[in-house]
Backbone as CSV, one residue per row, in Angstrom:
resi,resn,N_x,N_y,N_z,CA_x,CA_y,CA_z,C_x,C_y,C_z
1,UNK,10.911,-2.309,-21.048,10.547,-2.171,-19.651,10.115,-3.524,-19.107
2,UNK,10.403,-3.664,-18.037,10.442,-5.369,-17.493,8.941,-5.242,-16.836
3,UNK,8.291,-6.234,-16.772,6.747,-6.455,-16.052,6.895,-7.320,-14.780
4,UNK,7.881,-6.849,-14.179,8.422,-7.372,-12.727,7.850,-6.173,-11.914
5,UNK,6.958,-6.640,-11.190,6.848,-5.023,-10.179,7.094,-5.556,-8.925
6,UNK,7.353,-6.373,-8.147,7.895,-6.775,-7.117,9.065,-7.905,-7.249
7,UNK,10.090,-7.577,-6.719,10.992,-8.321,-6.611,11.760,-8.585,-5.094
8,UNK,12.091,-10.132,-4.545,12.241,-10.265,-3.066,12.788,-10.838,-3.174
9,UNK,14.351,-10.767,-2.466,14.946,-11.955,-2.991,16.118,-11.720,-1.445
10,UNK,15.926,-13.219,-0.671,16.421,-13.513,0.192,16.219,-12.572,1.516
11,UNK,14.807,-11.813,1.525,14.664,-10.670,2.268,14.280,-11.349,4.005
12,UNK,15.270,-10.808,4.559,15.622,-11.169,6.012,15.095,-10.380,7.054
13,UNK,14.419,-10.555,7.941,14.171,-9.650,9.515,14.903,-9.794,10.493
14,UNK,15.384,-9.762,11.652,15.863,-9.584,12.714,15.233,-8.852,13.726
15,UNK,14.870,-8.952,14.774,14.501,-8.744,16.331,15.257,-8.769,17.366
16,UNK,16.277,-8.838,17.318,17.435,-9.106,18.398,17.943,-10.545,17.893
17,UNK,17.779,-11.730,18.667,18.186,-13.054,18.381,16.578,-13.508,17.845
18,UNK,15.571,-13.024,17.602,14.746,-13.590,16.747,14.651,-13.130,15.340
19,UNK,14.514,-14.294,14.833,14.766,-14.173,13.170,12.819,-14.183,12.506
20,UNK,12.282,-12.849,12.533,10.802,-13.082,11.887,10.819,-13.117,10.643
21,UNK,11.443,-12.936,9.835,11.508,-13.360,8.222,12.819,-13.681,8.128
22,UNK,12.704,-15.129,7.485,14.360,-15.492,6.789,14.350,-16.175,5.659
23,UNK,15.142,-15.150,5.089,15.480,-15.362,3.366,14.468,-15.587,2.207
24,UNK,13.157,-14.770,2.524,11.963,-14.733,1.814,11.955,-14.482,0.426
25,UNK,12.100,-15.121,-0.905,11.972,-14.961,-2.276,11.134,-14.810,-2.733
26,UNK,10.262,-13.792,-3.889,9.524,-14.590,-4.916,9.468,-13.073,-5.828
27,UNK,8.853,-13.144,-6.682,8.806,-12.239,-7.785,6.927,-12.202,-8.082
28,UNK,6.569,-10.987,-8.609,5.022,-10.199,-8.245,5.574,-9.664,-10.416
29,UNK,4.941,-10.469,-11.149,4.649,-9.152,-12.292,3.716,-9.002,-12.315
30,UNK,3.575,-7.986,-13.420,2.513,-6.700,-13.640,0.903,-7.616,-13.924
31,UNK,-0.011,-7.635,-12.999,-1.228,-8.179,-13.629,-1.540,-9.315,-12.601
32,UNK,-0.440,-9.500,-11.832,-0.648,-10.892,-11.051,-1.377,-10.345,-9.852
33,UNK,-1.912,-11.174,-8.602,-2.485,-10.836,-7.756,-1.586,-11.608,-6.765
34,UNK,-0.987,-11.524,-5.299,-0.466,-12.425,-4.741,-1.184,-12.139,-3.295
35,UNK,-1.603,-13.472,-2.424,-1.527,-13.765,-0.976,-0.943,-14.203,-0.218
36,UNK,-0.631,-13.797,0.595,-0.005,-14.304,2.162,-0.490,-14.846,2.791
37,UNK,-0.103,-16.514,2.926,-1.339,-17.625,3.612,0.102,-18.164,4.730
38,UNK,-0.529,-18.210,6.024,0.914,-18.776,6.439,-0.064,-18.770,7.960
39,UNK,0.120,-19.398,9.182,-0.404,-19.187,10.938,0.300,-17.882,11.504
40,UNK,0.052,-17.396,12.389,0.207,-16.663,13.237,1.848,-16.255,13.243
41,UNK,2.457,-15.769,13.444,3.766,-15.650,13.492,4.248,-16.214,12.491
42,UNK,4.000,-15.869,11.191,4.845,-16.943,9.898,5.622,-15.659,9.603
43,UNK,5.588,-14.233,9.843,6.249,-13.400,8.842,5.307,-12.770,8.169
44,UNK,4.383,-13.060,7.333,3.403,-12.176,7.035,3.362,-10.586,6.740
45,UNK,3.024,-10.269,8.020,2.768,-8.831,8.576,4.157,-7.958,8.488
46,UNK,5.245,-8.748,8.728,6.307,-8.429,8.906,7.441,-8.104,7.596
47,UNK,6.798,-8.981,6.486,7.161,-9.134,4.989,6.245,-7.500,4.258
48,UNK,5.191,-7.665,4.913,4.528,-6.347,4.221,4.982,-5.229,4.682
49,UNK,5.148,-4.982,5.984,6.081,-3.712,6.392,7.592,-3.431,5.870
50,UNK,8.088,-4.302,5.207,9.032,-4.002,4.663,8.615,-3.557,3.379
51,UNK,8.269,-4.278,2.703,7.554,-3.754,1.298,7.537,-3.190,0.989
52,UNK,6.333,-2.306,2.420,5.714,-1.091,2.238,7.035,0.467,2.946
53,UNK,7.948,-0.242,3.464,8.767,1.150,3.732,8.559,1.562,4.975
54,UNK,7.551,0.422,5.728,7.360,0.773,7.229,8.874,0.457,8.398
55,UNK,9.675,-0.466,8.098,10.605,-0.978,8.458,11.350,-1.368,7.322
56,UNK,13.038,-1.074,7.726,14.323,-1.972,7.008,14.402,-3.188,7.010
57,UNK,14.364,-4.293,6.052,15.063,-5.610,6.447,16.148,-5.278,6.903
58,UNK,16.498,-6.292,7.719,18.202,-6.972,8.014,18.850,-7.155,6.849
59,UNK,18.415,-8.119,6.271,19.231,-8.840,4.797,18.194,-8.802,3.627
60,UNK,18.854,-8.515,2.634,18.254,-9.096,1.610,18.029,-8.003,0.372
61,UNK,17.355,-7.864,-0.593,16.492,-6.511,-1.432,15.269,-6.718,-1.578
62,UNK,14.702,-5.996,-1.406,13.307,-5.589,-2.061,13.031,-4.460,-2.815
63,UNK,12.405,-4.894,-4.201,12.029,-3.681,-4.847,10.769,-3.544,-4.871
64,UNK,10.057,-2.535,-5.132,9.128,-2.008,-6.185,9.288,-1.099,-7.357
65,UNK,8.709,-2.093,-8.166,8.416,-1.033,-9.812,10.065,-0.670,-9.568
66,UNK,10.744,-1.328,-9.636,12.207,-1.401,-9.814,13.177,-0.188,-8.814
67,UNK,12.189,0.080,-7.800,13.042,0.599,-6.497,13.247,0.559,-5.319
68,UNK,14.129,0.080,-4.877,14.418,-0.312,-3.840,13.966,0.283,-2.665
69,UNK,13.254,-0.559,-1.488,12.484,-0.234,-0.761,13.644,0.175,0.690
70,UNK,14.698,0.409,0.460,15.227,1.000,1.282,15.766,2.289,1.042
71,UNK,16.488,2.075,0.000,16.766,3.628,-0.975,16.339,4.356,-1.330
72,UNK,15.034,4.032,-1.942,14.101,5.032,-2.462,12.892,4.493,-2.423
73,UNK,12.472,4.732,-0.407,11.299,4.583,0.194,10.187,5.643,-0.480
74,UNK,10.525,6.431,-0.894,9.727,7.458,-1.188,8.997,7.340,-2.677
75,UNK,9.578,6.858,-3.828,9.355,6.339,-4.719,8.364,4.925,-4.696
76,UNK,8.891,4.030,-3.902,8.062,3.129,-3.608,6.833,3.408,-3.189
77,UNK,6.127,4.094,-2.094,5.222,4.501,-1.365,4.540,5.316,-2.384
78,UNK,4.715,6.125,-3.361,3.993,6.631,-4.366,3.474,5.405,-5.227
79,UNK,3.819,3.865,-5.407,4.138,3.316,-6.876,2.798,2.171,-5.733
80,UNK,2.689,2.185,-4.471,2.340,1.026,-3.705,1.027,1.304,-2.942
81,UNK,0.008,0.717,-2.819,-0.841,1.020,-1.444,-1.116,0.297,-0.522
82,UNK,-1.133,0.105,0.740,-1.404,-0.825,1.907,-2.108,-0.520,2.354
83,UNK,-3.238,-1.356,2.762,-3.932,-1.066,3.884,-4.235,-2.445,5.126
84,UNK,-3.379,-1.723,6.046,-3.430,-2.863,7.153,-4.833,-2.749,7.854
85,UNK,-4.710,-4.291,8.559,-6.141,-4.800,9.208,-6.693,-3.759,10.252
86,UNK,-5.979,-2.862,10.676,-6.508,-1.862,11.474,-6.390,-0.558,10.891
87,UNK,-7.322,0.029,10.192,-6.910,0.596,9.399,-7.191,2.349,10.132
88,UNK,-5.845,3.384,9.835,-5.240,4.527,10.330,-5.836,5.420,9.672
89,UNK,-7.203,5.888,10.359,-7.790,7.081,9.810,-7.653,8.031,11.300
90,UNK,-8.045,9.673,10.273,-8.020,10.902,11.109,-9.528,10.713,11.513
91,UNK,-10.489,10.281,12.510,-11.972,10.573,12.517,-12.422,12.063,13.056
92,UNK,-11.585,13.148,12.920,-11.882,14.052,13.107,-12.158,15.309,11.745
93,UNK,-11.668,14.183,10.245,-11.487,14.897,9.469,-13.084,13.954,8.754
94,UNK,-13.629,14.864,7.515,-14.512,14.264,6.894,-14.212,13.393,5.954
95,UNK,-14.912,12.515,5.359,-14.040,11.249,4.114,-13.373,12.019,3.364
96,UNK,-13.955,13.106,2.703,-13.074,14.189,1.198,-12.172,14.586,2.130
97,UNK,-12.054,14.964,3.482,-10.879,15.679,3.370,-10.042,14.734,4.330
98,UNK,-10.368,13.463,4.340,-9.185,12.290,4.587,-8.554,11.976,3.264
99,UNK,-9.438,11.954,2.119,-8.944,11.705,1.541,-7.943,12.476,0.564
100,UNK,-8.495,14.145,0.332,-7.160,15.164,0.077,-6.300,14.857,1.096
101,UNK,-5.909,14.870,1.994,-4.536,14.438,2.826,-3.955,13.133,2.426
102,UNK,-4.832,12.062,2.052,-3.907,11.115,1.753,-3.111,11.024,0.265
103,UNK,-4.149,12.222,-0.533,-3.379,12.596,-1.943,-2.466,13.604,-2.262
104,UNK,-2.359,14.303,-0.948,-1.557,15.277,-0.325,-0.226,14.409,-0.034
105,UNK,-0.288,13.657,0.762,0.807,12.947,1.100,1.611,11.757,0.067
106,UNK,0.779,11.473,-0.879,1.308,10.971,-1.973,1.473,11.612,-3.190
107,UNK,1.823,13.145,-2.860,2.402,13.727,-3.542,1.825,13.808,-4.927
108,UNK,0.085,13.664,-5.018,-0.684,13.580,-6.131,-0.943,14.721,-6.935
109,UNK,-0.852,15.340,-8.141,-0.804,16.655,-8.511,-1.765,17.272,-8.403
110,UNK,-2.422,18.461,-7.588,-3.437,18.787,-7.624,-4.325,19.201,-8.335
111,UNK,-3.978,18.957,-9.546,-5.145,19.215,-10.631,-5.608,18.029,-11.164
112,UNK,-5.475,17.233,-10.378,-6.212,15.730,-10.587,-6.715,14.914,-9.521
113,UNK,-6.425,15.515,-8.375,-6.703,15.245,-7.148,-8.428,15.483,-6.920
114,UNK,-9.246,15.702,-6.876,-10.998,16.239,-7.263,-11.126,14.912,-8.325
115,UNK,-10.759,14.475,-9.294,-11.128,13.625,-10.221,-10.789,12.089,-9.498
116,UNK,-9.706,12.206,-9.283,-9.308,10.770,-8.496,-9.992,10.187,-7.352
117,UNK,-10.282,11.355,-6.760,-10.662,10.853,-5.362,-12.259,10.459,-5.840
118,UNK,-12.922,11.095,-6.615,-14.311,10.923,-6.958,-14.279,9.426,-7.595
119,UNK,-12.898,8.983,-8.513,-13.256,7.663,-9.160,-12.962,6.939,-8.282
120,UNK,-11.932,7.252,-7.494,-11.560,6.010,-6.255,-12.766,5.440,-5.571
121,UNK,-13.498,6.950,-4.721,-14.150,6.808,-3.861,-15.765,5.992,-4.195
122,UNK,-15.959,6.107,-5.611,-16.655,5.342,-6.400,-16.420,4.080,-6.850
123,UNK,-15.536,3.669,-7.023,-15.066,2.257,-7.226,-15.172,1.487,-5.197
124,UNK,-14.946,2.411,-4.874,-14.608,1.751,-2.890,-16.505,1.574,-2.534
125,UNK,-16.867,2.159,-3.286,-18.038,2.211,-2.550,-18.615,3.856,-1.639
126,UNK,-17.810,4.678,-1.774,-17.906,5.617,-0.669,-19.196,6.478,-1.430
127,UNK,-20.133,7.350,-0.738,-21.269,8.463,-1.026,-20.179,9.406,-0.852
128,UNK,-20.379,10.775,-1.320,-19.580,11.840,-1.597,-19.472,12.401,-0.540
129,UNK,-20.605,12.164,0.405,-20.418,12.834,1.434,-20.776,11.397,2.549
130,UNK,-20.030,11.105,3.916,-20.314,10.092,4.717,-21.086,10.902,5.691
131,UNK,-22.178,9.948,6.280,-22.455,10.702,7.661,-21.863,10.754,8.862
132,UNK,-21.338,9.452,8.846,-20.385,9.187,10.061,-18.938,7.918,10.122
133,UNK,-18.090,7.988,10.487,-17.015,6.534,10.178,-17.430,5.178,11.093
134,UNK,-18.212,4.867,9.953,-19.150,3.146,10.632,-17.895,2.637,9.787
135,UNK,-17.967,1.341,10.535,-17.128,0.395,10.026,-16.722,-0.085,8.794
136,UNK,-17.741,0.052,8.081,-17.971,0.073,6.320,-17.391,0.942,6.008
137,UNK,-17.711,2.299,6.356,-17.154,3.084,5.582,-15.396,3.533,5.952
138,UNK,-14.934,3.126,7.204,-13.700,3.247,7.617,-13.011,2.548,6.731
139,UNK,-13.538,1.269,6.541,-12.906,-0.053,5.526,-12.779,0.859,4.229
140,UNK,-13.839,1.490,3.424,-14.195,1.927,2.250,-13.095,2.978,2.516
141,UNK,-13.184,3.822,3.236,-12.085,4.957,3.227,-10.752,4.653,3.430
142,UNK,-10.477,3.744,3.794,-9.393,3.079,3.925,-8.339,2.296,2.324
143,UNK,-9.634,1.737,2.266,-9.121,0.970,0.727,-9.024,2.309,-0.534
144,UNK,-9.683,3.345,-0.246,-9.881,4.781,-1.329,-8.406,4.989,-1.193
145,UNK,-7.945,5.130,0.045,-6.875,6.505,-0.047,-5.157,5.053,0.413
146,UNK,-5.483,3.826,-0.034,-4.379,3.192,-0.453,-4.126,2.996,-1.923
147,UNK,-5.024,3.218,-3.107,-4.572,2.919,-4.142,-3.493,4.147,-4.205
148,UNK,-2.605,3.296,-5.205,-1.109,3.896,-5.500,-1.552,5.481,-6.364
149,UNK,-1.058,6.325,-6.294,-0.939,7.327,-7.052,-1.025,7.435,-8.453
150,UNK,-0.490,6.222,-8.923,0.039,5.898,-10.401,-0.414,5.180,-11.319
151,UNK,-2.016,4.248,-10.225,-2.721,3.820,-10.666,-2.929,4.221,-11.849
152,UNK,-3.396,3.826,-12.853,-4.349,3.732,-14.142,-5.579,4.264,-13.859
153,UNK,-6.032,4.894,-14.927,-7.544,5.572,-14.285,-8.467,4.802,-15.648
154,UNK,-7.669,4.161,-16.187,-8.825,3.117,-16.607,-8.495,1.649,-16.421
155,UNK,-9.711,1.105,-17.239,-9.718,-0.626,-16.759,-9.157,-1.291,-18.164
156,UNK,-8.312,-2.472,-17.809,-8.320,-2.974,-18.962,-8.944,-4.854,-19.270
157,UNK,-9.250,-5.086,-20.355,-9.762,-6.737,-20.375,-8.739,-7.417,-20.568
């Protein structure tokens, strides 16, 4: 099994006649950490929505965990978590039950769903129960219900 979990190779955007990503390369294995350092309009934002299955490139492939983020968006999005700078919560729902919906939607098996969310929400920082979505805890609930599904539920040295 290869320890490549991201692979990008020549991945292209299009906007009409504007080109926001062109021909973006690099390779992500298993263990590495990577950032996106670039000004305002470098592509960025625009490289992660593809990634993540939010948008098609124009040109190019992208995988995750060896599937292609156009083909098998759905696979990817189980294997991946994002959480963008504005981060897309229900504030009408309570943290536990934002966060069963977001393990709901990643297709998490429910007889592990109660255990996960308790280690997630413990590692994020979250109390079991929130009083209200302050900014902290939007962030905290936010970062809970992006780890990947497939995560590891332990740590390693």
């Amino acid at each position: 099994m290869s320890d490549l979990m991201i692979r990008v190779e020549n991945l292209t955007k299009d906007y009409g006649p504007v080109r926001a990503v062109d021909k973006v390369t690099f390779n992500v294995r298993k263990g590495e950490v990577l950032g996106f350092l670039g000004p305002n309009g470098a592509g960025k934002s625009t490289t992660m929505k593809m990634l993540t299955c939010y948008i098609a490139p124009t040109a190019g492939v992208a995988t995750v965990a060896g599937h292609d983020v156009y083909d098998k968006s759905l696979e990817v999005r189980k294997r991946l978590g994002y959480l963008p700078e504005d981060t897309p919560l229900y504030r009408d729902m309570t943290v536990h039950e934002y966060l069963e919906f977001a393990a709901e939607m990643r297709q998490m098996d429910p007889s592990k769903r109660g255990r996960r969310i308790k280690e997630i929400g413990g590692r994020c920082g979250l109390s079991a129960v929130a009083a209200s979505w302050s900014a902290s805890c939007r962030r905290a609930t936010g970062s809970a219900s992006a780890w990947p599904r497939r995560c590891s539920t332990t740590r390693t040295s």
